[in-house]
TORBAKOL-530883 format. One record per residue: residue number from 1; residue in three letters; y, z, x of N, C-alpha, C, O in turn. Coordinates in pm, 1 decimal. Each point is the difference from the previous one (the first is absolute). Layout:
<atoms>
 resi resn      n.Y      n.Z      n.X     ca.Y     ca.Z     ca.X      c.Y      c.Z      c.X      o.Y      o.Z      o.X
  NUM  ALA        Y        Z        X        Y        Z        X        Y        Z        X        Y        Z        X
...
</atoms>
This chain:
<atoms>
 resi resn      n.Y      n.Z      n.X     ca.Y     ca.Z     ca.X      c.Y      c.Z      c.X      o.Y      o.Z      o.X
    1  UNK   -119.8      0.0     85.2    119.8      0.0    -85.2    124.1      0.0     88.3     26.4     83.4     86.7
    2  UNK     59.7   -209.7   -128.5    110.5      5.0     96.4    118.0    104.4    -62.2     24.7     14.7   -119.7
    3  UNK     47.4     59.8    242.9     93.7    122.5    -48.0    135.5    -92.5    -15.5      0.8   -118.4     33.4
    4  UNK    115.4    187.5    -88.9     71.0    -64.4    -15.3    123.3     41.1    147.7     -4.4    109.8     55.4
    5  UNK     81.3   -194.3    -23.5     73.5      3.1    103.5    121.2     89.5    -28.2     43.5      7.0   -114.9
    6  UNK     12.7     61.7    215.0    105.2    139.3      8.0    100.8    -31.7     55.8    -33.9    -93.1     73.0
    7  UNK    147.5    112.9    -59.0    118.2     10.5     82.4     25.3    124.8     78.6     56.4     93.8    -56.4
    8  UNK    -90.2    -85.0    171.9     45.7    131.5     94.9    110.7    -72.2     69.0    -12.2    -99.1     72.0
    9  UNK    146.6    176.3   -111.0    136.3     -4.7     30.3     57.5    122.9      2.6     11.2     87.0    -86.4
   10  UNK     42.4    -98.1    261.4     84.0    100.7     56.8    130.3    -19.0    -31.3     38.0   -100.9     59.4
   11  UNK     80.0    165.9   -146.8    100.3      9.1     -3.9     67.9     62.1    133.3    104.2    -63.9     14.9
   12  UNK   -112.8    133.4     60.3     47.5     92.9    114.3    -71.7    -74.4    117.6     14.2     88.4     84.6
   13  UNK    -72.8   -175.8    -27.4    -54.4   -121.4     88.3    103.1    -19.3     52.8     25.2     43.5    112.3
   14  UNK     56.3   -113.3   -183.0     90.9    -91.1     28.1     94.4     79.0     84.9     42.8    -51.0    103.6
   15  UNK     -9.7    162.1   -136.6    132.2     70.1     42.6   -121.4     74.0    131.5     34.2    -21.8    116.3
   16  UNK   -131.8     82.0   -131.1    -43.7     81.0    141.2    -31.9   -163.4     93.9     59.1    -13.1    107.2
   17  UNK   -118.5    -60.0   -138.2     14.3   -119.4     99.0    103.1    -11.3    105.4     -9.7      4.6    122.6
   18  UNK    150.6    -27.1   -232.5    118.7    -14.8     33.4     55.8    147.7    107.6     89.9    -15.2     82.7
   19  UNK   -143.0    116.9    -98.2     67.1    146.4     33.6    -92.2    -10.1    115.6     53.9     20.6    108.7
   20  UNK   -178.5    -47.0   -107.2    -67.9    -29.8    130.2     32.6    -86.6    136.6    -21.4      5.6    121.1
   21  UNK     85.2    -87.1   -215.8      8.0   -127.0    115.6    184.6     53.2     50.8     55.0    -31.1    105.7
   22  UNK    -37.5     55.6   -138.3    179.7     96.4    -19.9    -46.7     45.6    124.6     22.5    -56.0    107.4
   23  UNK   -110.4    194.0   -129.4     10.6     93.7    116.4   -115.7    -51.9    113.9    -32.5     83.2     84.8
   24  UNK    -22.3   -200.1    -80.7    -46.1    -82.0    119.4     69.1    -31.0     99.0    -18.5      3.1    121.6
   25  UNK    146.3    -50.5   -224.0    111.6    -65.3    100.7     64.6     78.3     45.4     12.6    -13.4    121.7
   26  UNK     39.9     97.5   -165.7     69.8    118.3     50.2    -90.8     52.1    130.3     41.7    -27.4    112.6
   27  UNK   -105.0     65.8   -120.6    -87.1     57.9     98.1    -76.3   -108.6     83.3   -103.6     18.7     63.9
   28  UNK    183.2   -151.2    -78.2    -53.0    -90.2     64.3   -111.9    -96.4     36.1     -6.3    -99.3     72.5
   29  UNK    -93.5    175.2   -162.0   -170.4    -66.9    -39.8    -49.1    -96.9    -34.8     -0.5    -36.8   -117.4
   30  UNK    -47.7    -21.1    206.2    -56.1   -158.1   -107.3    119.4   -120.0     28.8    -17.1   -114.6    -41.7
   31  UNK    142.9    155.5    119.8     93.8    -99.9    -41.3     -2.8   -130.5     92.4     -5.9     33.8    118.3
   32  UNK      7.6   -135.8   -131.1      1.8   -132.7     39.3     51.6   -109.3      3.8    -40.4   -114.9     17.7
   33  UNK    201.9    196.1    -49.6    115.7    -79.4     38.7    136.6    114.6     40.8     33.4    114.3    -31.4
   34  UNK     -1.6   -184.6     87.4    122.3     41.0     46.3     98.8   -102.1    -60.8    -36.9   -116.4    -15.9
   35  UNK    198.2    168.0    -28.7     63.1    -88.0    -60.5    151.7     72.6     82.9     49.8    112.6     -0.2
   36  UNK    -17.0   -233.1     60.2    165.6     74.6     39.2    115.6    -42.1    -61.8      9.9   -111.9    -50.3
   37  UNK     68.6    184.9     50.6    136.9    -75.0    -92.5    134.0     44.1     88.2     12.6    109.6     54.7
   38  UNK     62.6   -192.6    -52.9    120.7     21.5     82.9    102.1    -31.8   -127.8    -22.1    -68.0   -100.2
   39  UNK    146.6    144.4    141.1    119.8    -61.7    -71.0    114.3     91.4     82.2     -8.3    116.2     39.6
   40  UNK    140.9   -233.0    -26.7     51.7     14.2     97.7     -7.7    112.6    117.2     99.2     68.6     24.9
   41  UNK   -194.0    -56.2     29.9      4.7     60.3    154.1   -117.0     84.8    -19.6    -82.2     13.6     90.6
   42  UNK     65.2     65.9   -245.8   -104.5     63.6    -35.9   -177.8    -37.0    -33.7    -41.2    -72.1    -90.9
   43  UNK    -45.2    148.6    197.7   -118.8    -56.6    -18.4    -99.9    115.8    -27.5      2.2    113.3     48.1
   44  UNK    -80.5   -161.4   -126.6   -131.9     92.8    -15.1    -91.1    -54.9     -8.4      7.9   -119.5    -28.5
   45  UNK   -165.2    194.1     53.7    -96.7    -54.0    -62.4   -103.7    100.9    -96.4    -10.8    122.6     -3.3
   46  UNK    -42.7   -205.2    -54.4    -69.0     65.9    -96.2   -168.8    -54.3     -5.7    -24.3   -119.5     16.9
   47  UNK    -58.9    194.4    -35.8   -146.4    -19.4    -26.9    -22.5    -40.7   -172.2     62.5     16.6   -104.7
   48  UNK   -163.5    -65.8    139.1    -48.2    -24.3   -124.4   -157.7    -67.1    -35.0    -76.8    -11.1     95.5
   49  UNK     26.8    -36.4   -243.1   -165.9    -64.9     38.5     77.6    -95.9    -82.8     65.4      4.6   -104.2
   50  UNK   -102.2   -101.0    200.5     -3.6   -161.4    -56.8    -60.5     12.8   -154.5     88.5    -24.9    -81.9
   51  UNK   -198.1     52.7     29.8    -34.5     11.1   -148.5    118.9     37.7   -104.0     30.4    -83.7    -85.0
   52  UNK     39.5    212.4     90.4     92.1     20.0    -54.1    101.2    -64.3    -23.5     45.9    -16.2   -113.1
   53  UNK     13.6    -39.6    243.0    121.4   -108.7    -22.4    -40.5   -167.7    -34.0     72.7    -74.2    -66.1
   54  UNK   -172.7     43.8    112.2    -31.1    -86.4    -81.4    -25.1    -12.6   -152.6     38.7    -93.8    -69.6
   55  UNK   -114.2    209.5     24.8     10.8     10.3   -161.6    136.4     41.0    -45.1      6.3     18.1   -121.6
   56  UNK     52.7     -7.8    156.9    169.1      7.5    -50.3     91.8    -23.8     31.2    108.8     48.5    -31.0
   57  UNK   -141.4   -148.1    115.7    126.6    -98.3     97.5    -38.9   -130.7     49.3    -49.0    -27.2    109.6
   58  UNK     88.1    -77.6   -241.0    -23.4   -123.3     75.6     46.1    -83.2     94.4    -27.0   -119.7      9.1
   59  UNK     92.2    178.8     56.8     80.0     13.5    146.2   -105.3     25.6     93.6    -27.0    -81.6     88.1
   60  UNK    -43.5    206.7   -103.6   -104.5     70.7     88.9   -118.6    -92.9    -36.7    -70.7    -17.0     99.3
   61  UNK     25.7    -48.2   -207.8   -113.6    -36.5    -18.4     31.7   -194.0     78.7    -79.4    -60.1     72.3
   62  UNK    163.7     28.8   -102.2    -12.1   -132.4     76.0    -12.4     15.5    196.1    -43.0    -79.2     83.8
   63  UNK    108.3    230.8    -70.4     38.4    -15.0    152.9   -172.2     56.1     13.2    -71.3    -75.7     65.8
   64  UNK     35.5    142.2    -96.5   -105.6     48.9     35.5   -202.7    -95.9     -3.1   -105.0     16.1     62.2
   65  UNK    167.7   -131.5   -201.5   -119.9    -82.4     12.9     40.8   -105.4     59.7    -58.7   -104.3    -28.9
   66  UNK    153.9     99.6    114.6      2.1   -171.4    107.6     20.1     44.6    110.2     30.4    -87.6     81.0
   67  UNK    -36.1    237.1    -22.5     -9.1      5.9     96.9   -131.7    -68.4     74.7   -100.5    -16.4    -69.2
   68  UNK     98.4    -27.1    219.3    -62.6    -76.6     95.5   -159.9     93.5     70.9   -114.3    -40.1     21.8
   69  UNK    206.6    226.5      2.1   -101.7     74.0     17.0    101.4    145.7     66.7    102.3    -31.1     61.0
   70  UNK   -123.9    129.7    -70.6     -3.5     64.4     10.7     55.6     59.8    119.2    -90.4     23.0     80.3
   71  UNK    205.6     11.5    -37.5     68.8     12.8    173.0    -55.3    158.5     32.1     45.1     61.9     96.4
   72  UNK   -136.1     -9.8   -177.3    -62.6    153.4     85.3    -18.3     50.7    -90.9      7.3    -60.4   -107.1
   73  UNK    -48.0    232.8    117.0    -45.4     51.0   -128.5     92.0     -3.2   -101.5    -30.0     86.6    -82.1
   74  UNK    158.5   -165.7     40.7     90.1     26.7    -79.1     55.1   -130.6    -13.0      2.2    -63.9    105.3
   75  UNK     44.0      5.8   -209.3     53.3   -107.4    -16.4    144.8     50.1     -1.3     32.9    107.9    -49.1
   76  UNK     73.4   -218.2    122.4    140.8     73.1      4.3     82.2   -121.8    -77.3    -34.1   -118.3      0.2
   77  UNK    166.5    182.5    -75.8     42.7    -99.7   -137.0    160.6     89.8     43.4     27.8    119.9      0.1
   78  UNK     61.5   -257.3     37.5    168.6     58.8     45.3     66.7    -51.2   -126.5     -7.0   -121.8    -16.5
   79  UNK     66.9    189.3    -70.5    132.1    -11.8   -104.2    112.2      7.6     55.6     42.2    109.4     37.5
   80  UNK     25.6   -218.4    -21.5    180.8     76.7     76.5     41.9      1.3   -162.5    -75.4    -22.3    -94.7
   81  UNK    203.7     51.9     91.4    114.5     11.8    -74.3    -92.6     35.3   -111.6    -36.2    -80.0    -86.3
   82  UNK     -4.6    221.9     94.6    -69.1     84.2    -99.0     61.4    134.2     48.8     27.8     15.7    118.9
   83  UNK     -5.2     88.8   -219.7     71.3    121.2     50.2   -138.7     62.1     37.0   -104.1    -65.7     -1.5
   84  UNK    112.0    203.6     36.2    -90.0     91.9     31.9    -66.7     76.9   -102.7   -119.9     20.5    -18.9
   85  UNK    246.6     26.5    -57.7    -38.6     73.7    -94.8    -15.6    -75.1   -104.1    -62.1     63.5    -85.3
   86  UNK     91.4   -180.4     46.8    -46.1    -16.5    -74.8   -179.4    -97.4     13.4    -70.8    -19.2    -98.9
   87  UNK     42.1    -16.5    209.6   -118.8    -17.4      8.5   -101.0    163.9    -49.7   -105.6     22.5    -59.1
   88  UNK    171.5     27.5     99.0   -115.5    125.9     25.3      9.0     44.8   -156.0    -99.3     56.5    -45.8
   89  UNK    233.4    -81.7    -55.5    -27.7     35.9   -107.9   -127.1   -131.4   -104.6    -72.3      4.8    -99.5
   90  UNK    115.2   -110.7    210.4   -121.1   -103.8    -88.3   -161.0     52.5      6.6    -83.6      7.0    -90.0
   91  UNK     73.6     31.6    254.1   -124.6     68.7     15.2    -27.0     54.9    -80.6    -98.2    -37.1    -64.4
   92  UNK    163.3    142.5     29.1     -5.5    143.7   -113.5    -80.6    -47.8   -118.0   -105.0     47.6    -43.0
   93  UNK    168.2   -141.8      2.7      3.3    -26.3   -117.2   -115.1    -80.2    -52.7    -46.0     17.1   -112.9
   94  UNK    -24.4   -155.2    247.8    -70.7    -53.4    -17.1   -142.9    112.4     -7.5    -94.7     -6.8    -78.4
   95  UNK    114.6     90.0    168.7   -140.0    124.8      6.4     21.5     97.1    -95.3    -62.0    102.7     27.7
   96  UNK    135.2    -94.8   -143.9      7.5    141.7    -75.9     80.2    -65.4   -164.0     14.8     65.9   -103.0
   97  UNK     17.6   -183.3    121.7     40.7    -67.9   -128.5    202.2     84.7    -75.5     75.5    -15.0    -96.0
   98  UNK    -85.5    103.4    234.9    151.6     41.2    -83.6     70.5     54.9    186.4    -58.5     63.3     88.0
   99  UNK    175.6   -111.6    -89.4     90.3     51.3     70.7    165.6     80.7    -56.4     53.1    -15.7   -109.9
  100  UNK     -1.6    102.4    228.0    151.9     53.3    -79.7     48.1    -94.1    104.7    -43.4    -28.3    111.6
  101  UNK    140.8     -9.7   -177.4    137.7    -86.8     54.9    105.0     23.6    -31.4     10.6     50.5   -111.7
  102  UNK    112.7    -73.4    189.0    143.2     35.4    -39.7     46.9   -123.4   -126.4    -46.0   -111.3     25.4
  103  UNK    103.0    117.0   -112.9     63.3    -58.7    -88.7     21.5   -154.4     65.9    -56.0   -100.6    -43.6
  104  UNK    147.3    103.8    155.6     53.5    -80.1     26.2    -89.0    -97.4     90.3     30.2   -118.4     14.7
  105  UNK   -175.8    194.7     62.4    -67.2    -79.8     22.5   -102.1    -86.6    -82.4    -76.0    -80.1     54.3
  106  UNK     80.4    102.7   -189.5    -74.2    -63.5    -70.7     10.5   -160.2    -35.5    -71.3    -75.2    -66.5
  107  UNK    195.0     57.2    142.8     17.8   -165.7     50.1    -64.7    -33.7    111.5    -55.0   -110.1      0.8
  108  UNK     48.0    181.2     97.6    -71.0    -72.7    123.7   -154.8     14.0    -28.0    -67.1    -95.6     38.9
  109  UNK     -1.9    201.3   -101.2    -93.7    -14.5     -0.1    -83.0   -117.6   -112.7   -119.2    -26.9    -14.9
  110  UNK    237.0    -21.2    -47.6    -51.1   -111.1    -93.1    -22.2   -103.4     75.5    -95.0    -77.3    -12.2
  111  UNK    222.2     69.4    131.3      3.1   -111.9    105.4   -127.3    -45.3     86.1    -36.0   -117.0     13.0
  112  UNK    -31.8    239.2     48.6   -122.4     61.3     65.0    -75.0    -25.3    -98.6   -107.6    -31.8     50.6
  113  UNK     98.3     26.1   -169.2   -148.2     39.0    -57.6      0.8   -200.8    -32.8   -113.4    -48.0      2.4
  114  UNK    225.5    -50.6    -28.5      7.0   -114.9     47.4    -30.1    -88.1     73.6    -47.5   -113.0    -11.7
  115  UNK     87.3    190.2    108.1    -40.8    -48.6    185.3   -134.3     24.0     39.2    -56.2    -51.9     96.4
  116  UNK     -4.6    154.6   -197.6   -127.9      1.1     99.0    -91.9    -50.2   -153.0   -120.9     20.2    -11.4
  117  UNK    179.0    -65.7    -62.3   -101.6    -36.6   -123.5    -85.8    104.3    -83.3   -110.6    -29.1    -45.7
  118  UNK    147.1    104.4     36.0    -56.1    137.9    -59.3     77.1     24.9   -153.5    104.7     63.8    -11.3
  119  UNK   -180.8   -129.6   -107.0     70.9     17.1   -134.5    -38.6     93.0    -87.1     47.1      8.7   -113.4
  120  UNK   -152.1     81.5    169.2     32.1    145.1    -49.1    143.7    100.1     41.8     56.5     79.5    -75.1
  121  UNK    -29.2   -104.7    183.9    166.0     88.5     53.9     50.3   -118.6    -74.7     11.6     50.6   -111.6
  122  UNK     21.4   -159.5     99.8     66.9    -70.3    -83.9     31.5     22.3   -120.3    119.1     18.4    -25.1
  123  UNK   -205.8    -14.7    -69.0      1.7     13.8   -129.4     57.4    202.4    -25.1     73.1     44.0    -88.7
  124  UNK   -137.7     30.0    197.1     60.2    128.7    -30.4    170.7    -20.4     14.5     75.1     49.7    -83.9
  125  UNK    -43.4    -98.8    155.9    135.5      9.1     91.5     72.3    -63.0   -156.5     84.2     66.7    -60.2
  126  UNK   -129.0   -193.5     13.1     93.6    -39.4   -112.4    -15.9     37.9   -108.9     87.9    -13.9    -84.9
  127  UNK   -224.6     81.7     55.2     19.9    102.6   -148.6    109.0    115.8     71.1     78.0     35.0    -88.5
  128  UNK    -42.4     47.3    241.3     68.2     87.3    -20.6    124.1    -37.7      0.8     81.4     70.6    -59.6
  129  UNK    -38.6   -188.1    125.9    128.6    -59.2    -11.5     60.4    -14.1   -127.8    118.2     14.1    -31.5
  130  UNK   -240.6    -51.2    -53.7     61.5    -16.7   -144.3     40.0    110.1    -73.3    101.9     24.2    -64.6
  131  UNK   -203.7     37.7     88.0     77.4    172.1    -64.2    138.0     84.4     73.0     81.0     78.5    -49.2
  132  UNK    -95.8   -131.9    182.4    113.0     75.6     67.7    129.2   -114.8    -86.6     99.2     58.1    -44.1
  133  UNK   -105.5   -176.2     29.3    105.7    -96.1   -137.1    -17.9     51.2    -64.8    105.4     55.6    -30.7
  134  UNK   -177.9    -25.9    -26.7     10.9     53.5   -158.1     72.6    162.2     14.1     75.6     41.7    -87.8
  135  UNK   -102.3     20.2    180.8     77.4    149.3     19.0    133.2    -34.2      0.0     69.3     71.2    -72.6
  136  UNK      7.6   -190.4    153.8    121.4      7.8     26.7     74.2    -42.8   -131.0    107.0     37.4    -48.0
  137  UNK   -205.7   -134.3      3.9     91.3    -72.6   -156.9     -7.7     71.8    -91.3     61.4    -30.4   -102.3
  138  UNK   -142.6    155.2    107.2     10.3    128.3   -115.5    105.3    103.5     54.8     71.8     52.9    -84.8
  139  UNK    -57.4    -24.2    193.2    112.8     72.1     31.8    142.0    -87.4    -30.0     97.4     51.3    -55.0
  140  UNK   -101.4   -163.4     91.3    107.2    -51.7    -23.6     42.6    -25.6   -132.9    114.5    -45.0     -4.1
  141  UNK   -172.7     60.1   -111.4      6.0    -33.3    -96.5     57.0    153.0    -71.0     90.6     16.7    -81.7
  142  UNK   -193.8     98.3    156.5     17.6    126.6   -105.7    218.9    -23.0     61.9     98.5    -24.7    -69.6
  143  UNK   -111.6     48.5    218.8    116.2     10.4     31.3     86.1    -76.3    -71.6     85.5     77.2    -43.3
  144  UNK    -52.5   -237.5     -8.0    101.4    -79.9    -30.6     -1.3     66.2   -159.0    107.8     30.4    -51.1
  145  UNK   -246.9     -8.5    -29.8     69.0     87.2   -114.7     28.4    150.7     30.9     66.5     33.6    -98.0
  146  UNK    -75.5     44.8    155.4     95.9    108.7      2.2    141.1    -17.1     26.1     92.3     46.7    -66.7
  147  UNK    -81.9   -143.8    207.4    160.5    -21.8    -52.9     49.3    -72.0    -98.6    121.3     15.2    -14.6
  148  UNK   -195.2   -120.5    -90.6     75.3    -17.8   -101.9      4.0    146.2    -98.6    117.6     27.6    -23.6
  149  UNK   -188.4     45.5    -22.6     24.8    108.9    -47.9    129.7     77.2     51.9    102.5     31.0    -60.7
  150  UNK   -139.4    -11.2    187.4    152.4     99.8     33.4    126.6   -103.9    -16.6    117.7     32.5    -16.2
  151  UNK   -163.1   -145.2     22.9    160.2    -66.6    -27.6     29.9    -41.2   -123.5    109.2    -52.8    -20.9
  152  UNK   -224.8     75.1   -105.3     25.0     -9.7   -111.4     50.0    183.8    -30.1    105.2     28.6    -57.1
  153  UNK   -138.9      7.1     74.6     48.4    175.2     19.9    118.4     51.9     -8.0     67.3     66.3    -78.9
  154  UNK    -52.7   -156.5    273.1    160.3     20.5     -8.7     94.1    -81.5    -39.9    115.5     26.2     33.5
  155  UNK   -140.4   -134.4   -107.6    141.1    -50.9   -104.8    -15.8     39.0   -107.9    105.9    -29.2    -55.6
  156  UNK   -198.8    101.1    -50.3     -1.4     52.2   -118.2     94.6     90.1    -18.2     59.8     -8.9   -107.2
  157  UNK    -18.8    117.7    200.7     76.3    135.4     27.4    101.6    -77.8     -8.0     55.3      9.8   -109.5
  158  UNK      5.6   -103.0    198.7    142.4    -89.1     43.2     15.2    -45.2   -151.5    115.3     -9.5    -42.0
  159  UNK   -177.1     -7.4     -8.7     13.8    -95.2   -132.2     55.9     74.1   -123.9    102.3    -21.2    -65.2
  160  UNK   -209.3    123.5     50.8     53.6    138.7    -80.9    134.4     25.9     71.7     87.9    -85.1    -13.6
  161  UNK    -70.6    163.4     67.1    132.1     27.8     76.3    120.9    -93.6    -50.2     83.6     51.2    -74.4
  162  UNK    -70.0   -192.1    113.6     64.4    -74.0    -51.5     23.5     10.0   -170.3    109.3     15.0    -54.7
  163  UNK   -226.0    -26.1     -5.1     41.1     -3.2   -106.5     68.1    168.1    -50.4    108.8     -3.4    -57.6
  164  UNK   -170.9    135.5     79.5     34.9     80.6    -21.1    173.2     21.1     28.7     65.5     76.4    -70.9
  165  UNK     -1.4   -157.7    187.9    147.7      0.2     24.3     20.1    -87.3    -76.8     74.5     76.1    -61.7
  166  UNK    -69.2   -169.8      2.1     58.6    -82.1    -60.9    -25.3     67.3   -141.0     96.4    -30.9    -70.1
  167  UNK   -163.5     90.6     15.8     20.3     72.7   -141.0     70.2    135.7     49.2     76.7     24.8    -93.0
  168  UNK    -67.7     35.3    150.0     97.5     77.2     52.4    153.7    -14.2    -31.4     78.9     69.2    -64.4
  169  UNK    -66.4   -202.9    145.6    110.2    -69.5      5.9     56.6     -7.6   -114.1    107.7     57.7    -15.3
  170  UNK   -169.1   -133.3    -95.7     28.0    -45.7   -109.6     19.0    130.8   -111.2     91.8     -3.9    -82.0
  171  UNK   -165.3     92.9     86.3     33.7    128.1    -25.8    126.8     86.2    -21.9     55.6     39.8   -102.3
  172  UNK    -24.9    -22.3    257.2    125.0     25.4     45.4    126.4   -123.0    -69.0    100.1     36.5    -61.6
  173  UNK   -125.1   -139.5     81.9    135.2    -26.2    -49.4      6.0    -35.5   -161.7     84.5    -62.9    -63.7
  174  UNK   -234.2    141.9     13.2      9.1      4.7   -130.5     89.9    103.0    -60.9     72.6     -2.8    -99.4
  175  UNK   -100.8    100.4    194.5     16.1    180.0    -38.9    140.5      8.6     62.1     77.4     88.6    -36.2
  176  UNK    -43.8   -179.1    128.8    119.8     56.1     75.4    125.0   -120.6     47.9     35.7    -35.5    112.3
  177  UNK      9.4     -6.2   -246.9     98.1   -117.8     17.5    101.4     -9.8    140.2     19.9    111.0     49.3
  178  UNK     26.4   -189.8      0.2     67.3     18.0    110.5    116.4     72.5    -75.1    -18.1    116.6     35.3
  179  UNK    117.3   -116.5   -110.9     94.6     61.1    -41.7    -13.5     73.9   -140.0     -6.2    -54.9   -110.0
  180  UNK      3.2    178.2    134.5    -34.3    131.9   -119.3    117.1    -80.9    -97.6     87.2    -77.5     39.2
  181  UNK   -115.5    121.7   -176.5     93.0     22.2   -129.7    110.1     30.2     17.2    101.1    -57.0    -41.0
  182  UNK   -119.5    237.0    162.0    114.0     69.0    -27.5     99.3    -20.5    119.1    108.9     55.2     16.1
  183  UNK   -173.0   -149.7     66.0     41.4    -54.1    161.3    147.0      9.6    -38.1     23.8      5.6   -120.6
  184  UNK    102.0     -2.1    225.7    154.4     14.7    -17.9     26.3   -175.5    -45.5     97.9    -29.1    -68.7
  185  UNK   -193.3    -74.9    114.3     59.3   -103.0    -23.6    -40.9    -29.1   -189.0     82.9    -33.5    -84.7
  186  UNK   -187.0     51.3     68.0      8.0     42.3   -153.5     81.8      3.6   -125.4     27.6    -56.0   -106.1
  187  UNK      3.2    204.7    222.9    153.5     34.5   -104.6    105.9    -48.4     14.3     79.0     16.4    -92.9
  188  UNK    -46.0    -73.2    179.7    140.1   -112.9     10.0    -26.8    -64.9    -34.6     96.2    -74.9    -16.8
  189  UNK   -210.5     19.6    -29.5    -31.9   -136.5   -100.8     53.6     36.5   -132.0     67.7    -71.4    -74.0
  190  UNK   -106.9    192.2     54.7      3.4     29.5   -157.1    128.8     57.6    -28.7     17.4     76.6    -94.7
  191  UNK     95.1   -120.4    194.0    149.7    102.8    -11.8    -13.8    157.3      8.8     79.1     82.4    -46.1
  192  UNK   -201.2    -57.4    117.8     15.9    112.4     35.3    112.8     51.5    124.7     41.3    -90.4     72.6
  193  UNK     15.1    247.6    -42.7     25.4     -9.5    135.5   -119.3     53.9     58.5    -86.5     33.7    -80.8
  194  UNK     58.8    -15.8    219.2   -117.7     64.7     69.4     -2.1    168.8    -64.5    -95.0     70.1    -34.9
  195  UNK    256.8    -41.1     37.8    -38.8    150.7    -21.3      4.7     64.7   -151.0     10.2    117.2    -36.3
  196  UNK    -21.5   -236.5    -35.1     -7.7    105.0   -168.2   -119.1    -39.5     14.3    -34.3   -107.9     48.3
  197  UNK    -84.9    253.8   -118.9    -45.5     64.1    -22.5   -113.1    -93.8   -141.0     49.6    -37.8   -106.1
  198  UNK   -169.9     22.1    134.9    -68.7   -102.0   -101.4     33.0     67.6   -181.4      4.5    -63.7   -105.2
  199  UNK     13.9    216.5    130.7     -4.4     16.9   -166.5    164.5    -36.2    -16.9     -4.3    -62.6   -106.0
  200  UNK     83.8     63.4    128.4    116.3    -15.5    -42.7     47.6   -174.5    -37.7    108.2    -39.0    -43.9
  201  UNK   -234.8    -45.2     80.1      9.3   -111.3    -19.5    -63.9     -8.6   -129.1     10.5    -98.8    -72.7
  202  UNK    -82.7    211.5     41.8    -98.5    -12.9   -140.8     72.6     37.6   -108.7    -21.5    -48.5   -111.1
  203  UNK    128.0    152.2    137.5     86.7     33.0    -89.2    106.9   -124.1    -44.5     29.2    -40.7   -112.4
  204  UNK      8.7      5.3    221.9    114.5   -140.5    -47.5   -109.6   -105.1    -92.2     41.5   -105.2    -48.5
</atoms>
């Protein structure tokens, strides 16, 4: 009686593989290339296993299957006009699937992950680019409406104000004619003199 067929799948494989081959290199084990990088005046080198960078760098995988043969126990691979740090953050990243980077290097390492053909750092670099756009056009946005608020704010007050003086205004020279009734020019209108006395005008 035939049994029926199973799937045995390691979820956590993938990542101890990866955490293995991490601390190989570090500790130098197994490695079978050497890779140097210069940029202006600055040089380093770095270890590594040809397997790794070939599966995630088609940069590494063309240099590595046309080579002729082998110059000693180590195959050697020169990058000029590559920074330091940021090679060593590509390393990182190719052996452990996540690196920290400064903000502002997240352009060069798009450049690097270009140059050496590697479209996993690619594709990370422009999903984070896109969100770091999308952060700035939401700040910029909360910001341009808060200041329309405060500047709708502050002409509402100016506006009231205005109008509150101008009914003021109109008020006052409701309640308070420029020249009273009993004003002296008044009474010389009316043949008064200034100094007789308003009841004695009531009597005549």
């Amino acid at each position: 009686m035939e049994s029926n067929a199973v799937l045995l799948e390691s979820k956590s494989s993938p990542i101890n593989l990866l955490n293995e081959m991490h601390q190989l290199r570090l500790l130098g084990h197994l490695c079978d290339v050497t890779v140097s990088v210069e940029y202006q005046g600055v040089r380093a080198e770095f270890v590594a296993h040809k397997a790794v960078l070939a599966a995630t760098s088609k940069f590494f995988k063309e240099v590595f299957l046309n080579e002729k043969g082998m110059d000693g126990p180590r195959t050697n691979v020169f990058l000029n006009e590559v920074q330091v740090a940021d090679f060593a953050s590509f390393l990182e990243f190719v052996y452990t699937a996540k690196v920290e980077v400064e903000e502002d290097r997240v352009q060069r390492m798009l450049e690097i992950a270009e140059k050496l053909k590697c479209l996993d750092l690619s594709e990370t670099c422009f999903q984070l680019k896109k969100q770091m756009l999308e952060s700035v056009l939401l700040e910029l946005q909360n910001f341009s409406e808060s200041q329309n608020s405060e500047e709708e704010s502050a002409t509402q007050p100016s506006i009231l104000l205005e109008s509150k003086a101008a009914a003021v205004a109109e008020a006052d020279q409701a309640d308070c004619p420029l020249d009273p009734p009993d004003s002296p020019i008044d009474r010389l209108s009316n043949g008064m003199s200034p100094e007789m006395p308003a009841t004695k005008s009531k009597e005549k």
